[in-house]
Gaussian input, Z-matrix of N, CA and C with variables (Angstrom, degrees):
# hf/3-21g

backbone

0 1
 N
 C     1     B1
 C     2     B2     1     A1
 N     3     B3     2     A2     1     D1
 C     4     B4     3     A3     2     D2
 C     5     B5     4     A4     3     D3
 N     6     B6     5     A5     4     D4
 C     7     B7     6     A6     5     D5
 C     8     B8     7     A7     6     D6
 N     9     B9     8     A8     7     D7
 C    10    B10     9     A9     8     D8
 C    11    B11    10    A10     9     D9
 N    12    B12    11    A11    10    D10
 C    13    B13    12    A12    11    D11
 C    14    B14    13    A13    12    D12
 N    15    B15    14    A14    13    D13
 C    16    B16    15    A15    14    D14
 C    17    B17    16    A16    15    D15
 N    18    B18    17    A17    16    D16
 C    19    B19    18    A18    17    D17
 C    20    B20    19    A19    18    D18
 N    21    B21    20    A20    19    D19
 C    22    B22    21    A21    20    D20
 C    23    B23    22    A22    21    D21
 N    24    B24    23    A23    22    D22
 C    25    B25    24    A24    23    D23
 C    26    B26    25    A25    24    D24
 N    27    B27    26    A26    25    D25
 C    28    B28    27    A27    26    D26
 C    29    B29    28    A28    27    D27
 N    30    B30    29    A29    28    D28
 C    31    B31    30    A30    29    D29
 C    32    B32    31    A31    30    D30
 N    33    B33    32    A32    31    D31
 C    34    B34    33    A33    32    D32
 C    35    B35    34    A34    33    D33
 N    36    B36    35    A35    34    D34
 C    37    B37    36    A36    35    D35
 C    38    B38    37    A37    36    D36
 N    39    B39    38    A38    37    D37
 C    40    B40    39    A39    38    D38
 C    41    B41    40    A40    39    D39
 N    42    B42    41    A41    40    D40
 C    43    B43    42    A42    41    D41
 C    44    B44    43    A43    42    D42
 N    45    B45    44    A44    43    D43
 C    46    B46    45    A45    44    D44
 C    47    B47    46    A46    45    D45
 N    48    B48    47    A47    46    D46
 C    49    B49    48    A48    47    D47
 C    50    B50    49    A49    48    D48
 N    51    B51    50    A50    49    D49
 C    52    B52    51    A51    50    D50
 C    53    B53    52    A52    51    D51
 N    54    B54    53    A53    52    D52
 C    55    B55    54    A54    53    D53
 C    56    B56    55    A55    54    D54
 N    57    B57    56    A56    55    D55
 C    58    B58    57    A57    56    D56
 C    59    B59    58    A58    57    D57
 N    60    B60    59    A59    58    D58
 C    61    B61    60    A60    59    D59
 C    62    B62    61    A61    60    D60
 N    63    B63    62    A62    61    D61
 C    64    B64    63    A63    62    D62
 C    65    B65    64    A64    63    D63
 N    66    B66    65    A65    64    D64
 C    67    B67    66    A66    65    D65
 C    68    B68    67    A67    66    D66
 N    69    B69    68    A68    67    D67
 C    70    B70    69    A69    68    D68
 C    71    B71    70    A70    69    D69
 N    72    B72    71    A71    70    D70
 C    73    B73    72    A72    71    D71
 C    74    B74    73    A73    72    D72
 N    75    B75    74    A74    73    D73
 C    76    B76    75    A75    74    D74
 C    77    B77    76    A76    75    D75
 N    78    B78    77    A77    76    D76
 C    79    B79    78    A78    77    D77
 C    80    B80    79    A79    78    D78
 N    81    B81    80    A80    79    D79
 C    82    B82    81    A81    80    D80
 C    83    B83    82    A82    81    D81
 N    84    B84    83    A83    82    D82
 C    85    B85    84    A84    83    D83
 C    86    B86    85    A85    84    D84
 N    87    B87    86    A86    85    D85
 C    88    B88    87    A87    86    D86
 C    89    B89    88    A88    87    D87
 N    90    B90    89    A89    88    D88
 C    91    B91    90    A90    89    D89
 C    92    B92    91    A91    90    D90
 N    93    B93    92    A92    91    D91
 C    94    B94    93    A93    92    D92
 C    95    B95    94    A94    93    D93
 N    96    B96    95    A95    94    D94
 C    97    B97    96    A96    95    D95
 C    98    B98    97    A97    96    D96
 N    99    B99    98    A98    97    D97
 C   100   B100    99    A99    98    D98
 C   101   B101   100   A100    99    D99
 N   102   B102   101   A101   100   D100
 C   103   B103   102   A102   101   D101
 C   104   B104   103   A103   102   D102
 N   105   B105   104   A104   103   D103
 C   106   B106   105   A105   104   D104
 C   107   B107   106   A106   105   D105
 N   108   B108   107   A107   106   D106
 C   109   B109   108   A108   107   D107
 C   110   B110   109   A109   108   D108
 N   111   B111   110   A110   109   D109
 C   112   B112   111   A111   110   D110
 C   113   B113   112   A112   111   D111
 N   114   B114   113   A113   112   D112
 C   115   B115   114   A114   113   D113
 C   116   B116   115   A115   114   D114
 N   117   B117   116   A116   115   D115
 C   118   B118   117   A117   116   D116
 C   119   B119   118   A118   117   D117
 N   120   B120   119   A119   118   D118
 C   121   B121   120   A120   119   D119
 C   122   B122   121   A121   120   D120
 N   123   B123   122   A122   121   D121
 C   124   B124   123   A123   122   D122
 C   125   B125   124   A124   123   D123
 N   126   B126   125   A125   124   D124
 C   127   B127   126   A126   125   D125
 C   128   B128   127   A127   126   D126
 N   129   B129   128   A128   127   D127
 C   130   B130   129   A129   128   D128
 C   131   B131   130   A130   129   D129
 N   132   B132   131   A131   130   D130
 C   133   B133   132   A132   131   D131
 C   134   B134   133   A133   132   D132
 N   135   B135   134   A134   133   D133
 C   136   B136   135   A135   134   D134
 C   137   B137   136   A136   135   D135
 N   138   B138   137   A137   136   D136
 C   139   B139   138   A138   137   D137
 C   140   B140   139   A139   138   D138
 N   141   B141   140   A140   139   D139
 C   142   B142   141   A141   140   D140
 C   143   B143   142   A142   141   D141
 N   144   B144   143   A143   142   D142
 C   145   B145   144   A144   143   D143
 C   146   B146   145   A145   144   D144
 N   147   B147   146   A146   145   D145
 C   148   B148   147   A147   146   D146
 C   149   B149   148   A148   147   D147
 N   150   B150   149   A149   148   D148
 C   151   B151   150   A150   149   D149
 C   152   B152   151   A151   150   D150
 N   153   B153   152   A152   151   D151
 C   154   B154   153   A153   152   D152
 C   155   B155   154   A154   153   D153
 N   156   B156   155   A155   154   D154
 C   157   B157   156   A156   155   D155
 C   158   B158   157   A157   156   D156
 N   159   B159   158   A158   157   D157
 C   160   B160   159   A159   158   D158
 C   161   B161   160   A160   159   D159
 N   162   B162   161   A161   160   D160
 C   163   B163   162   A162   161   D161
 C   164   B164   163   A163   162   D162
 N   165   B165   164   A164   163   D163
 C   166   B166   165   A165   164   D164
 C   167   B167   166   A166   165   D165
 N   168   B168   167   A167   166   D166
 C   169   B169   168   A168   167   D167
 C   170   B170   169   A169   168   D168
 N   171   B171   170   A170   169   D169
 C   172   B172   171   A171   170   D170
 C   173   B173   172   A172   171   D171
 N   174   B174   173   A173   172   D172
 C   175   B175   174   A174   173   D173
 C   176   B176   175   A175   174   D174
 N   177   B177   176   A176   175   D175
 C   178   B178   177   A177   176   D176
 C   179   B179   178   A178   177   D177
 N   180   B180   179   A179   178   D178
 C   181   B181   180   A180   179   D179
 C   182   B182   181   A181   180   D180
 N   183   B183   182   A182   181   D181
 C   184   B184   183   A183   182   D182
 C   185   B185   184   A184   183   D183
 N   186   B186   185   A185   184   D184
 C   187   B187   186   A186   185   D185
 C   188   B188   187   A187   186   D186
 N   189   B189   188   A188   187   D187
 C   190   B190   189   A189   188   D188
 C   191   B191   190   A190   189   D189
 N   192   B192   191   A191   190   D190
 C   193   B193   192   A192   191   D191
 C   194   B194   193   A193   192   D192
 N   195   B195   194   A194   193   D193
 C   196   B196   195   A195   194   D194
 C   197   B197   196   A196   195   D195
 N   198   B198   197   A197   196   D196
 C   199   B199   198   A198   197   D197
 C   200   B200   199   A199   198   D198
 N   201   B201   200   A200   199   D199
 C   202   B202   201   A201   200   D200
 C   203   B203   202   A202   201   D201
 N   204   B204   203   A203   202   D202
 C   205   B205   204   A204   203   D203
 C   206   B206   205   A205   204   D204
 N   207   B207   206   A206   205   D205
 C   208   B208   207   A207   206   D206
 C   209   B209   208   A208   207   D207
 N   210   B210   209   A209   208   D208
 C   211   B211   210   A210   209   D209
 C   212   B212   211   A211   210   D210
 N   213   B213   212   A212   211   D211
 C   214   B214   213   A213   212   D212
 C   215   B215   214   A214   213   D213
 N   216   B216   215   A215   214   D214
 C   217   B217   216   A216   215   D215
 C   218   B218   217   A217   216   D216
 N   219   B219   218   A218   217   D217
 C   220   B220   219   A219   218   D218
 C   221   B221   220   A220   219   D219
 N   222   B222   221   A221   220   D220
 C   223   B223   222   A222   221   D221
 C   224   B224   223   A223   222   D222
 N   225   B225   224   A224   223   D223
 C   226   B226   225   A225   224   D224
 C   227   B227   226   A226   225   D225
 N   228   B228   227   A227   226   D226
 C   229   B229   228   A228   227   D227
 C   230   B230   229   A229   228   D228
 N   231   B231   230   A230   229   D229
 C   232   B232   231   A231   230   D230
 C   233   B233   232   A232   231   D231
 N   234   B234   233   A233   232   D232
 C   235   B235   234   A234   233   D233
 C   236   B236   235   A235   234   D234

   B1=1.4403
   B2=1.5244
   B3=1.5826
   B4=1.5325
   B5=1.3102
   B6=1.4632
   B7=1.4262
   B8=1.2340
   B9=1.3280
   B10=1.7630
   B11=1.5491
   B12=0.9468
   B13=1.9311
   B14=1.7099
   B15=1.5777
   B16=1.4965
   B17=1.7660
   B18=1.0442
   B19=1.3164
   B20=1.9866
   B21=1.7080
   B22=1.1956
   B23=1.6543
   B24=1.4799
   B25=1.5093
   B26=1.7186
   B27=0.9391
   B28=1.6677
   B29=1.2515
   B30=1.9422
   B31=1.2464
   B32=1.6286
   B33=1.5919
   B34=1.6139
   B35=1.5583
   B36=1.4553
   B37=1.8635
   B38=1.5759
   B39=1.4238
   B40=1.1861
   B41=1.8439
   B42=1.5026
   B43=1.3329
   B44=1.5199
   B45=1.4753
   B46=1.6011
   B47=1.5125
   B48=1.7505
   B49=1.6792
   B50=1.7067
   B51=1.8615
   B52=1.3722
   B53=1.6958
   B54=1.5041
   B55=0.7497
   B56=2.0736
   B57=1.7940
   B58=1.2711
   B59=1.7023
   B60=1.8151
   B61=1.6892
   B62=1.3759
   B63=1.5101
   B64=1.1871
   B65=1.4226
   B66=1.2244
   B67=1.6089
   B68=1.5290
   B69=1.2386
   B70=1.4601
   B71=1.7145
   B72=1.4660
   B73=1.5761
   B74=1.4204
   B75=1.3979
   B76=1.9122
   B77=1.8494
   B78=1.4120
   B79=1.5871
   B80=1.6313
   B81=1.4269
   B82=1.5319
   B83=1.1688
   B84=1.5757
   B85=1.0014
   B86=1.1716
   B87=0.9807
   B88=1.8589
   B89=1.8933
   B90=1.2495
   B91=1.6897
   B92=1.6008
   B93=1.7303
   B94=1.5145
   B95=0.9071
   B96=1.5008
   B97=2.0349
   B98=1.3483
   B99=1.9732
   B100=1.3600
   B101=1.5590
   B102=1.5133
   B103=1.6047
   B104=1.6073
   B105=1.1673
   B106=1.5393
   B107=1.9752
   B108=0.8268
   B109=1.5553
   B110=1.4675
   B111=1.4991
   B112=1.2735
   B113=1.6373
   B114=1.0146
   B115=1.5566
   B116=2.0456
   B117=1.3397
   B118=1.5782
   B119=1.3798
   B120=1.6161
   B121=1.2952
   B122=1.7386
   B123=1.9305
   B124=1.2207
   B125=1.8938
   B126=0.7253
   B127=1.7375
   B128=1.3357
   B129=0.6047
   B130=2.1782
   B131=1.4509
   B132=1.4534
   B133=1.2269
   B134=1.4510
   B135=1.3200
   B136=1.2844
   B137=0.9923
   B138=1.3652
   B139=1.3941
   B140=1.4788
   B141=1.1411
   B142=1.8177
   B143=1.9452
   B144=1.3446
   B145=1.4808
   B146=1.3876
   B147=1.0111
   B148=1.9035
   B149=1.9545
   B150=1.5191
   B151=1.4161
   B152=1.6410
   B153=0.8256
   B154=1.2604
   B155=1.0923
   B156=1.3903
   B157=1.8903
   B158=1.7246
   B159=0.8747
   B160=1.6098
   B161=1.9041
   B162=1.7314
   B163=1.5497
   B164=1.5904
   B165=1.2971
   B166=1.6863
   B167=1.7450
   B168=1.6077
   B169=1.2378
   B170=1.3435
   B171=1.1809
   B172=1.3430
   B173=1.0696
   B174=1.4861
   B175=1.3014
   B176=2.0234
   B177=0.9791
   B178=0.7296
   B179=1.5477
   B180=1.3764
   B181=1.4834
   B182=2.1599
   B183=1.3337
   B184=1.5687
   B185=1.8886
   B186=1.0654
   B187=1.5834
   B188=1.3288
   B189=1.4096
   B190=2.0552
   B191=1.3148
   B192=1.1208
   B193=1.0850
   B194=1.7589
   B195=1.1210
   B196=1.6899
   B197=1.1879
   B198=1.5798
   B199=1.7953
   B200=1.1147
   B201=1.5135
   B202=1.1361
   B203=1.3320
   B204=1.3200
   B205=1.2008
   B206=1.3690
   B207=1.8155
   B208=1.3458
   B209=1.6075
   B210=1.6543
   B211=1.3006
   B212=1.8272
   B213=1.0241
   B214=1.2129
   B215=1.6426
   B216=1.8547
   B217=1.5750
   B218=1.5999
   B219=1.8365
   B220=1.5931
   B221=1.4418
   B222=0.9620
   B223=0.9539
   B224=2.0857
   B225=0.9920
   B226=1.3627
   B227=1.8149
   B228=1.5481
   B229=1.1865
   B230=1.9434
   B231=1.3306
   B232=1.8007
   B233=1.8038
   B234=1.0235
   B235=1.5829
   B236=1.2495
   A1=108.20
   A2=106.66
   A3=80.68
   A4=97.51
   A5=116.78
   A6=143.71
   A7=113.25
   A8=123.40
   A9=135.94
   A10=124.78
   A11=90.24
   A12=95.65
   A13=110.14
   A14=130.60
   A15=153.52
   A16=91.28
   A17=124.18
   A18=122.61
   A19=94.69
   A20=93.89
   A21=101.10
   A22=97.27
   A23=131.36
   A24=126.84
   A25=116.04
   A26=114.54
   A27=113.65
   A28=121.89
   A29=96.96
   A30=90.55
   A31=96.04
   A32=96.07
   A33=99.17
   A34=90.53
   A35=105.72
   A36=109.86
   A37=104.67
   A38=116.97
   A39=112.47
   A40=116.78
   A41=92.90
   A42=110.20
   A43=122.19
   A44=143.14
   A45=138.58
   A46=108.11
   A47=89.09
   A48=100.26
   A49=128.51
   A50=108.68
   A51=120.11
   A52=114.50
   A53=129.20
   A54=139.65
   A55=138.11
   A56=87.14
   A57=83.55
   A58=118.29
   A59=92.41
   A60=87.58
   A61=145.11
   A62=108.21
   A63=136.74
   A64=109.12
   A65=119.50
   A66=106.51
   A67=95.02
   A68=117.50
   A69=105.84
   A70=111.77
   A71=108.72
   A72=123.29
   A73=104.04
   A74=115.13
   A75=126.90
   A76=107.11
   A77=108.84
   A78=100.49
   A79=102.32
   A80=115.29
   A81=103.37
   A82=111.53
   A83=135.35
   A84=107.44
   A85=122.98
   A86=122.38
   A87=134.92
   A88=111.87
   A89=107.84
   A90=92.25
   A91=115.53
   A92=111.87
   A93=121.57
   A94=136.82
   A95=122.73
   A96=148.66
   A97=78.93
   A98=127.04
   A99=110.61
   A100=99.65
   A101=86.64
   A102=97.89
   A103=110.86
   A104=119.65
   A105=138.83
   A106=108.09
   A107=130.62
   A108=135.15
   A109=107.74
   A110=131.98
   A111=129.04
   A112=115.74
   A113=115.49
   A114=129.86
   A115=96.25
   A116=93.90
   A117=129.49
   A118=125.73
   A119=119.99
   A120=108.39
   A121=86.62
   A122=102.08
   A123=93.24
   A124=86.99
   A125=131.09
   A126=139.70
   A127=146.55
   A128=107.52
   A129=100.92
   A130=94.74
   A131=122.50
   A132=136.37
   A133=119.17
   A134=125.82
   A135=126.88
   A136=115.38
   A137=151.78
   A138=153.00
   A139=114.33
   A140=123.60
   A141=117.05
   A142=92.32
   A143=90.70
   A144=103.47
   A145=109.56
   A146=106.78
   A147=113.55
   A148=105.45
   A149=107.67
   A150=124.15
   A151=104.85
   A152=143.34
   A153=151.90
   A154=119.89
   A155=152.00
   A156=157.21
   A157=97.14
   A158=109.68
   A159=116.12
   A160=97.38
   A161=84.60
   A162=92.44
   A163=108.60
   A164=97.32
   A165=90.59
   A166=111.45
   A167=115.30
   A168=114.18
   A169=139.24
   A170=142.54
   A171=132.76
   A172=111.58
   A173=142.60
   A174=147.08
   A175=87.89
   A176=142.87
   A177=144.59
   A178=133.76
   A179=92.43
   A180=104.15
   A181=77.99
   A182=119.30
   A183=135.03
   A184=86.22
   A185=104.96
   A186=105.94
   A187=123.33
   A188=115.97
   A189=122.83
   A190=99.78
   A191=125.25
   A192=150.69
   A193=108.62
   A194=98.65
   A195=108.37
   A196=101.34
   A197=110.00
   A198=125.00
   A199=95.04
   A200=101.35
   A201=142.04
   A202=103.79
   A203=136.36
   A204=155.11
   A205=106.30
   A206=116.65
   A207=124.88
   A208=122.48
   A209=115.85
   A210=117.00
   A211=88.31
   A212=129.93
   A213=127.50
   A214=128.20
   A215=90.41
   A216=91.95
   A217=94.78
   A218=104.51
   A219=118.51
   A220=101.96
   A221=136.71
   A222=142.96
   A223=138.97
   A224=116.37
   A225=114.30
   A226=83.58
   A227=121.10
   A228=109.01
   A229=91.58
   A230=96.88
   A231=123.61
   A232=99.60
   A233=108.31
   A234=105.59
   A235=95.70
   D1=144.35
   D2=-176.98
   D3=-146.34
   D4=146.76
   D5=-163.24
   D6=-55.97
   D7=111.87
   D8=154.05
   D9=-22.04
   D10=100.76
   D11=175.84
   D12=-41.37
   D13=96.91
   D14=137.94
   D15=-3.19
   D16=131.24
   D17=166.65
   D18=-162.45
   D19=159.69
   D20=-145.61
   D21=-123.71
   D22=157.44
   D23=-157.88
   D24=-163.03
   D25=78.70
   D26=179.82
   D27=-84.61
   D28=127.34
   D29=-173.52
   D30=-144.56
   D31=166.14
   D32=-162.64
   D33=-118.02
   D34=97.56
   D35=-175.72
   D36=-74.72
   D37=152.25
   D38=155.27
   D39=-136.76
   D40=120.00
   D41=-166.71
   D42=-66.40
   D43=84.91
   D44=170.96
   D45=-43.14
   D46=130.59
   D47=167.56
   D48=-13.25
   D49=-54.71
   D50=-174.07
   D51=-57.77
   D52=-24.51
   D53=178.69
   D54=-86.97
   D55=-26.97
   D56=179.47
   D57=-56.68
   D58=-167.59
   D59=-155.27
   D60=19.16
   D61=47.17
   D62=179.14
   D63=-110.90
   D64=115.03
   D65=-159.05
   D66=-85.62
   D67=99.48
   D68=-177.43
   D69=-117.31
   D70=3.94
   D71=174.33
   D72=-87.30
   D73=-38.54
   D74=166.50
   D75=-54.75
   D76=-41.22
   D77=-161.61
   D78=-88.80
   D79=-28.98
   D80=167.11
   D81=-58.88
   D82=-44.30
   D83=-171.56
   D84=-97.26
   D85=-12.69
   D86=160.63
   D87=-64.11
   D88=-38.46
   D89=-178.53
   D90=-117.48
   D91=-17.67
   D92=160.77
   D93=-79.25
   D94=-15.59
   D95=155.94
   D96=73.35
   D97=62.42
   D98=126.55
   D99=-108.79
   D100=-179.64
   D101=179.72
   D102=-122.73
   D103=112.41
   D104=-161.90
   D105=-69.47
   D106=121.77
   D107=165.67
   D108=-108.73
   D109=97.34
   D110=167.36
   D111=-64.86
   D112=128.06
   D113=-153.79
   D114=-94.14
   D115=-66.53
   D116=176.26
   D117=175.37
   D118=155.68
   D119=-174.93
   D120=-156.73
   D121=-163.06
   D122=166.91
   D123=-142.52
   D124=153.04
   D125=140.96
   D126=-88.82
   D127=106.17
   D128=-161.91
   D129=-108.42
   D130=-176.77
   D131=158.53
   D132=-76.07
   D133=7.52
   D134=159.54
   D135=-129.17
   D136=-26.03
   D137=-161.48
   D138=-149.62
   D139=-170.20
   D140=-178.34
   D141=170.01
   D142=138.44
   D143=172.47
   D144=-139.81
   D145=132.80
   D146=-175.89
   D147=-123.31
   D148=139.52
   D149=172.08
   D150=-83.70
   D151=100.47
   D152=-167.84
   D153=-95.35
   D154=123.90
   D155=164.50
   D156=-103.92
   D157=122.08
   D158=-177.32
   D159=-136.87
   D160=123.72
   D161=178.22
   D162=-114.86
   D163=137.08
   D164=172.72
   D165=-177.43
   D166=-157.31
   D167=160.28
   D168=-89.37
   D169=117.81
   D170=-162.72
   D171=-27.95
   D172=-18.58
   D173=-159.38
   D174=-102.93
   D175=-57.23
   D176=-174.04
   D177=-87.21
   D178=12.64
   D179=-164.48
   D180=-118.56
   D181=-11.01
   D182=-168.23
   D183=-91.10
   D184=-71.91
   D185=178.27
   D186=-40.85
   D187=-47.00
   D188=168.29
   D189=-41.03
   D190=-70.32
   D191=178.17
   D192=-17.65
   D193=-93.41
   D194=156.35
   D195=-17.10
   D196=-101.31
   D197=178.80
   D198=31.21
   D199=-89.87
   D200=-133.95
   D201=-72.64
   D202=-50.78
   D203=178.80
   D204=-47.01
   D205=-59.19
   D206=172.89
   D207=-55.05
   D208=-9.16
   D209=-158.40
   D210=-113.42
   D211=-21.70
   D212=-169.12
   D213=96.41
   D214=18.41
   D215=-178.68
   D216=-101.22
   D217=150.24
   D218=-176.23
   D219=-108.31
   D220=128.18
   D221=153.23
   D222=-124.15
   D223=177.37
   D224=-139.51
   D225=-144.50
   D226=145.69
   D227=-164.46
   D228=-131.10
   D229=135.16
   D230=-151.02
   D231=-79.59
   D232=169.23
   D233=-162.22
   D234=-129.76

């Protein structure tokens, strides 16, 4: 069997009110098998935006993606 090419994905999430304290940077990488690098962000009591490094398999770096989409976070993909 042989191992999935690691590929790498920056993205600058931005988190809606309905969602904070929602550990949803824990469940990508706990149930999507990427691995999260916080870059910088900010958090307020209404909003929150995070710089994101997300490592994984193209297949799973496709699923964050989703996640995220289903949860109501927008994001914008880093250069």
């Amino acid at each position: 069997m042989t191992k999935e090419t690691q590929k790498s994905l920056r993205l600058k999430l931005n988190f809606p009110e309905k969602v904070l304290g929602d550990p949803i940077i824990y469940q990508l990488s706990h149930d999507l098998d990427v691995i999260p690098n916080i870059l910088r962000g900010r958090i307020t009591e209404k909003s929150a935006w995070l710089e994101v490094e997300f490592t994984g398999t193209a297949k799973s770096l496709d699923k964050a993606r989703q996640f995220l989409t289903e949860r109501g976070v927008t994001f914008t993909e880093m250069h």
